[in-house]
C-alpha positions in Angstrom: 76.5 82.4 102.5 73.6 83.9 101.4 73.9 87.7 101.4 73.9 90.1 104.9 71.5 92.6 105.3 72.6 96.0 103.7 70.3 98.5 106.2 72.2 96.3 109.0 72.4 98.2 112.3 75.7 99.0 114.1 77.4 96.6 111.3 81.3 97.2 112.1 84.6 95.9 111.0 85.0 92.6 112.4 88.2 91.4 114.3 89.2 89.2 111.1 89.0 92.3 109.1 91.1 94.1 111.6 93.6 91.1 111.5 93.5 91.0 107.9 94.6 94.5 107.5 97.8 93.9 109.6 99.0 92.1 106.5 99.1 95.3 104.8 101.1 97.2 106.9 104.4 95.0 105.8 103.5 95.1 102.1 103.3 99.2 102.4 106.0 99.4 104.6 108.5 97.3 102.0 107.5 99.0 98.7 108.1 102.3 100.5 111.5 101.7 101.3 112.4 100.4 97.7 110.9 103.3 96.0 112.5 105.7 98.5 115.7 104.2 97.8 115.4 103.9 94.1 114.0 107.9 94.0 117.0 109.1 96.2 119.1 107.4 93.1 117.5 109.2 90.6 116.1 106.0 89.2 112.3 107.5 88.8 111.5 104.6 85.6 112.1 101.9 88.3 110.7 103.7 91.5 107.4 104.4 89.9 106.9 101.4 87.7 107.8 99.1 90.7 105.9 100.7 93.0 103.2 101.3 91.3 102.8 97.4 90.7 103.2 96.3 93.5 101.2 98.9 95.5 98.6 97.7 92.7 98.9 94.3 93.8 98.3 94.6 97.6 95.5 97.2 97.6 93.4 95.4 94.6 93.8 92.3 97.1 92.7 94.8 99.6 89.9 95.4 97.8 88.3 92.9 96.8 88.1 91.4 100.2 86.3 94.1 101.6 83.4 94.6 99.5 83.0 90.7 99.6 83.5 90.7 102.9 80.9 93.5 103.1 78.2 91.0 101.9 78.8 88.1 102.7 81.0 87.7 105.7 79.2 84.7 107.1 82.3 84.4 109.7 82.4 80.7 109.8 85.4 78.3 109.8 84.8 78.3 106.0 85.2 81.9 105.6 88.3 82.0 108.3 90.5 79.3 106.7 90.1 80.8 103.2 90.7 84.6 104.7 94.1 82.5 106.1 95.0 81.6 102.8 94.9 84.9 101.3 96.3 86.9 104.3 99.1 84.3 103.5 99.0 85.6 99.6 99.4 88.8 100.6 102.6 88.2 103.1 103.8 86.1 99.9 103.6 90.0 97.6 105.3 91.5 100.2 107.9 88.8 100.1 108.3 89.7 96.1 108.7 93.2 96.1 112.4 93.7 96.7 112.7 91.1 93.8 110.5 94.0 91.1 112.6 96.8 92.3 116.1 94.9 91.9 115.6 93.4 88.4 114.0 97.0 87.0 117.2 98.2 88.7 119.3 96.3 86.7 117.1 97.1 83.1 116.7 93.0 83.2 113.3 91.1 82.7 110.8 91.9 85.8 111.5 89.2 88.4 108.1 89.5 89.4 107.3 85.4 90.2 107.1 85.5 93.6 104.6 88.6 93.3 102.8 87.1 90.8 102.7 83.8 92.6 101.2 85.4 96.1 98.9 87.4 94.0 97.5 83.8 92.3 97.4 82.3 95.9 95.2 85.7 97.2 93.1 85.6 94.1 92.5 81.7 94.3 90.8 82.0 97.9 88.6 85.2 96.3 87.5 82.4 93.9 86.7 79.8 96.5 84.7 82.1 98.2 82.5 83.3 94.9 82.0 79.5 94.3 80.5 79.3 97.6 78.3 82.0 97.4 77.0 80.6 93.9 76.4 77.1 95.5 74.4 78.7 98.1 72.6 81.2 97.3 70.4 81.4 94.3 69.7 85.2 94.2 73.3 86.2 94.0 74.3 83.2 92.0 74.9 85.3 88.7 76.8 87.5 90.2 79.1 85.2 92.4 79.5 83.2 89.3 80.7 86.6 87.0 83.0 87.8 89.4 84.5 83.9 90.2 85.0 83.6 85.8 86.4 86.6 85.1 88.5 86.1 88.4 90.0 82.6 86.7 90.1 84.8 83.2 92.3 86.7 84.6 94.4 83.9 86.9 95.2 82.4 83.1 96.3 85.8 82.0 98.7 86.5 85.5 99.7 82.6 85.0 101.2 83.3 81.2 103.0 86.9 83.0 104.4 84.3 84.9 106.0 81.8 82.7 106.8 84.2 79.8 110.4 86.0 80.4 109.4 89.5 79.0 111.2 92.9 78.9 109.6 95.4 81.1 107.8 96.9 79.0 106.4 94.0 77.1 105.8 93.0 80.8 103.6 96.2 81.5 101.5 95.9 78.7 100.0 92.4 79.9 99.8 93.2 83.3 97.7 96.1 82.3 95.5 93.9 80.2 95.2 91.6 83.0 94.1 94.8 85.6 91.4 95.4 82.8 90.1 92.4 83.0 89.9 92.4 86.9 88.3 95.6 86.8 85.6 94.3 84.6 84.6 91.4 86.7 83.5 93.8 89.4 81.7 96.1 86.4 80.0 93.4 85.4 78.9 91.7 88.2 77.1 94.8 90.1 75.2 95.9 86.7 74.2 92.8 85.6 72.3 91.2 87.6 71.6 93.1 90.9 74.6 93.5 92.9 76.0 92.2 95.8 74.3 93.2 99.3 77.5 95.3 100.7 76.8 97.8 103.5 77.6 101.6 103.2 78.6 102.8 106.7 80.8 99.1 106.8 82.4 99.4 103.2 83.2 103.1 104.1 84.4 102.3 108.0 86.7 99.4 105.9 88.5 102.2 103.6 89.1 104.4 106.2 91.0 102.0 107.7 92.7 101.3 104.9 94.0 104.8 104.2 94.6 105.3 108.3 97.0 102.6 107.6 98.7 104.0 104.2 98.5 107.3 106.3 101.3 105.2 108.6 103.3 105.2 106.2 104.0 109.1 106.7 104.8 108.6 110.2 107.4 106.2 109.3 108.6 108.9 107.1 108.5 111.6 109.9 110.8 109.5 112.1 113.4 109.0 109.3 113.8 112.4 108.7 113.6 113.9 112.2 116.6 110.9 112.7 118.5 112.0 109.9 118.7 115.5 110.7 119.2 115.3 114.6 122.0 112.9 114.0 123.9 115.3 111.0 122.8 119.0 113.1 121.5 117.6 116.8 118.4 118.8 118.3 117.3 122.9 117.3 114.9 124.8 116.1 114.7 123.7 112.5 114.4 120.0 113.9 111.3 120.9 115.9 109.5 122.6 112.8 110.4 120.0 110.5 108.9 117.2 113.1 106.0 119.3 113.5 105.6 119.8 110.2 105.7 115.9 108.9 103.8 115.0 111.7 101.1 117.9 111.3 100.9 116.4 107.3 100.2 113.3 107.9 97.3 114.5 110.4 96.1 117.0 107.8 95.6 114.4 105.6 93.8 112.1 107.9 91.2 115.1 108.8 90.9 115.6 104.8 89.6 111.9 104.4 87.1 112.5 107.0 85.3 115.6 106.0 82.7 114.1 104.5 80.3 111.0 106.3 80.7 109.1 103.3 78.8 106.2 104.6 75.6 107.9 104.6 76.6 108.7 101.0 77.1 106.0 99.9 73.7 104.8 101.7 71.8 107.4 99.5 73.5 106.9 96.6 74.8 103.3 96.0 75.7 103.9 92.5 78.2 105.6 93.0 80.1 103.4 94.9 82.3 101.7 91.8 84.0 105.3 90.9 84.4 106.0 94.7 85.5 102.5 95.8 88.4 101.7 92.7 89.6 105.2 92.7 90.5 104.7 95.8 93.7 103.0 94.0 95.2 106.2 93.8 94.3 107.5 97.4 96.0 104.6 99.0 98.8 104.2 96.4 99.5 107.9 97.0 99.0 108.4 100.7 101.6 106.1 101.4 103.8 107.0 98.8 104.0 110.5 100.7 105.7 108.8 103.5 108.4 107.3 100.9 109.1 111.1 99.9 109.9 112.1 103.6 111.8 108.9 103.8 113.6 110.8 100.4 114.4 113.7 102.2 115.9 112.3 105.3 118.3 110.7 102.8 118.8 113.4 101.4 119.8 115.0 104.9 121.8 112.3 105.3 124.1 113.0 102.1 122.5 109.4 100.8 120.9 110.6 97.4 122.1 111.4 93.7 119.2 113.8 92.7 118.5 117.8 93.4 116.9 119.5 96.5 114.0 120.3 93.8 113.5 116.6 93.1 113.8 115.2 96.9 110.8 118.3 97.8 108.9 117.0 94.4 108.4 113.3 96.0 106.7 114.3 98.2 105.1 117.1 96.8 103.6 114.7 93.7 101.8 112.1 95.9 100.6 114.9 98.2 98.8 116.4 95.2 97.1 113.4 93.9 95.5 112.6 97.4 94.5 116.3 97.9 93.2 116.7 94.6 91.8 113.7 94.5 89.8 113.7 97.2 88.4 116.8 96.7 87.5 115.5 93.2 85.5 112.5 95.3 83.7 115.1 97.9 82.1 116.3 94.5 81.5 113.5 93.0 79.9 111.9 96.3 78.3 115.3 96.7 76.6 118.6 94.6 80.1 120.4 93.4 81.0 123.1 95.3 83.0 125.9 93.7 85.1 126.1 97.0 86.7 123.2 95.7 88.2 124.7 92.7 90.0 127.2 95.0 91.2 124.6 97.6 92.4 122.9 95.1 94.9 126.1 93.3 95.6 126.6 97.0 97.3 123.6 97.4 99.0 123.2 94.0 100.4 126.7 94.6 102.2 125.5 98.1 103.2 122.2 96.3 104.5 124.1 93.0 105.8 126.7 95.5 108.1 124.5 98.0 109.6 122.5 95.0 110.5 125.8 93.6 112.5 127.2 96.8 114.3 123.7 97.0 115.5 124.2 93.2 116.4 128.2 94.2 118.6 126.5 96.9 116.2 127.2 100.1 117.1 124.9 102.8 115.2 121.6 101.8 113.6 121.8 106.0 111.8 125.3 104.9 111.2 123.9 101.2 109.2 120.7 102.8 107.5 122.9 105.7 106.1 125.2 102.7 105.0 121.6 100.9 103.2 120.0 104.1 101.0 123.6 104.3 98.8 122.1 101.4 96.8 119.7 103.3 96.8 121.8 106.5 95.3 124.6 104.2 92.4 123.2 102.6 91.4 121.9 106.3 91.3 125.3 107.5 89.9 126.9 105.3 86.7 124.1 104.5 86.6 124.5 108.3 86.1 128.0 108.3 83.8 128.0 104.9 82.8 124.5 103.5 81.5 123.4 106.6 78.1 125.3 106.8 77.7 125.1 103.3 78.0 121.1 103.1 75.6 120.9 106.2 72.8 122.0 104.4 73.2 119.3 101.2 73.9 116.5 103.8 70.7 117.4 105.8 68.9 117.4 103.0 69.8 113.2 102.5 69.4 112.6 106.0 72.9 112.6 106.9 75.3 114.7 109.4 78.6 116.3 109.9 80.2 114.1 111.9 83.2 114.5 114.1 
């Protein structure tokens, strides 16, 4: 486990990968139908603390494994065994979810063992798999051995989470400290003494992935609503826009995260690559947190929720707006900023602002969530029409191409 070649050719997710990922798909799918239920309750302290934590918890796991993985995926019986133990970490966060949501619920102490627990058992395979890389390779040995201590800094500080029996907020505080001292394992390792060897076109293959699978999450979503309104008004009119509007969301967004061939990007500019591959937090935390807020407003068709047409159009509206802002706040970081952005950007705010608006003037919620999915599906048309010839000329100018 010495390092993989960066400039590798054709380097592709492996099957472990894909398999790895499947893991995810539960952890997603469970903390979306706990927020969805706690939002439609008008319990928005528990919805977003809970799900913000234990989103946090499953995508920093994510994470991690990738850009190791990235560098030093030897693919041995080693690396497989130790991938099993924290695929099984994962499934263990999952397991603890419904646990976060039902003690916040109930304004108790966080019940957040058997989270904490699967995120101990995840983190202590990360370690094994630092140690190894120390022990075996000399030129990355700093580095394995920084991210491997401040990994085990950190288990101490999740360990005393554990044990202590804290209020929630007392309980936020230290798991934010914790989160810190996570992220500054990874600062410190790539700055400090060269790096790890990950691969560009791999690491940004892995996160699309990722956010393909988040971007599930909608679909999910889209079936729950087109459910609850055929079975309260049968099949109609309104039933087909409202499908082809969820659905047509959800695929907005996926042509969003493509615009831009961020592997070659990344390639050309590797030090960028710590801003672009942690705030991804907030792409993947949001993108599936956009199918929680169609899962809101089937409920909501369903005569299941205790909060306004205005606040069921808002959850979804909110997490839409983070992931289109904030990937058009990536395409200029990754690339020269364009001022098109600025106006993509008011363009979709004013659809977001706007369909949360006719909701709370008592518009049908169907027309108020049609108005909201528009945001997405504009800025794709219109960077089709004008962003497209004017990024081709800064990404031919790094060697890289619009790709399809």
């Amino acid at each position: 486990m010495t390092g993989r070649d960066p400039h590798e050719e054709g380097r592709a997710a492996t099957s472990l990968e894909l398999f790895y990922d499947l893991v995810f798909v539960v952890a997603f799918s469970t903390a979306g139908t706990q927020v969805a239920h706690q939002l439609a309750e008008g319990h928005y302290q528990v919805a977003i603390f809970g799900y913000l934590l234990c989103t946090f918890a499953a995508i920093w796991a994510w994470i991690n494994f990738a850009w190791f993985a990235s560098a030093f995926d030897t693919d041995d019986w080693f690396f497989r065994v130790v991938t099993l133990v924290q695929m099984v970490g994962v499934a263990i966060i999952a397991l603890g979810i419904p646990p976060i949501f039902e003690s916040l619920g109930h304004h108790e102490h966080v019940d957040n063992r058997v989270l904490v627990i699967g995120y101990i058992v995840m983190r202590v395979g990360m370690v094994a798999q630092w140690l190894r890389v120390a022990v075996q390779s000399e030129q990355h040995r700093r580095c394995a051995l920084i991210y491997a201590g401040m990994t085990l800094v950190a288990q101490i500080g999740w360990v005393g989470v554990l044990i202590a029996d804290m209020r929630p907020l007392a309980t936020m505080f230290a798991m934010i400290g914790c989160i810190l001292v996570e992220l500054l394992g990874p600062y410190l390792g790539e700055r400090t003494s060269g790096g790890t060897p990950w691969h560009p076109h791999h690491i940004a293959e892995r996160y699309s992935l990722l956010t393909i699978i988040t971007l599930g999450e909608g679909v999910v979503g889209t079936v729950a609503v087109l459910g609850a309104l055929i079975e309260t008004e049968g099949w109609s009119v309104e039933t087909a826009v409202l499908g082809l509007a969820a659905m047509g969301v959800t695929f907005a967004m996926w042509w969003m995260y493509f615009i831009v061939p961020v592997g070659d990007v990344l390639h050309a500019h590797r030090e960028k690559s710590f801003v672009w591959g942690y705030g991804h937090i907030f792409i993947f935390t949001a993108a599936a947190a956009v199918g929680a807020g169609l899962h809101v407003a089937a409920l909501y068709i369903e005569h299941e929720t205790h909060i306004g047409p205005g606040a069921v159009v808002a959850t979804l509206a909110v997490p839409l707006g983070i992931y289109c802002l904030g990937l058009l706040a990536f395409y200029d970081y990754l690339l020269p900023f364009d001022p098109l952005s600025v106006i993509l950007a008011l363009g979709a705010v004013a659809f977001l602002v706007v369909g949360v608006w006719l909701a709370a003037a008592g518009v049908s919620v169907v027309i108020a969530v049609v108005v909201t999915t528009l945001a997405p599906v504009m800025i794709v048309v219109v960077d089709e029409v004008m962003g497209v010839p004017r990024r081709a000329e800064v990404l031919a100018s790094m060697g890289a191409e619009i790709g399809r």
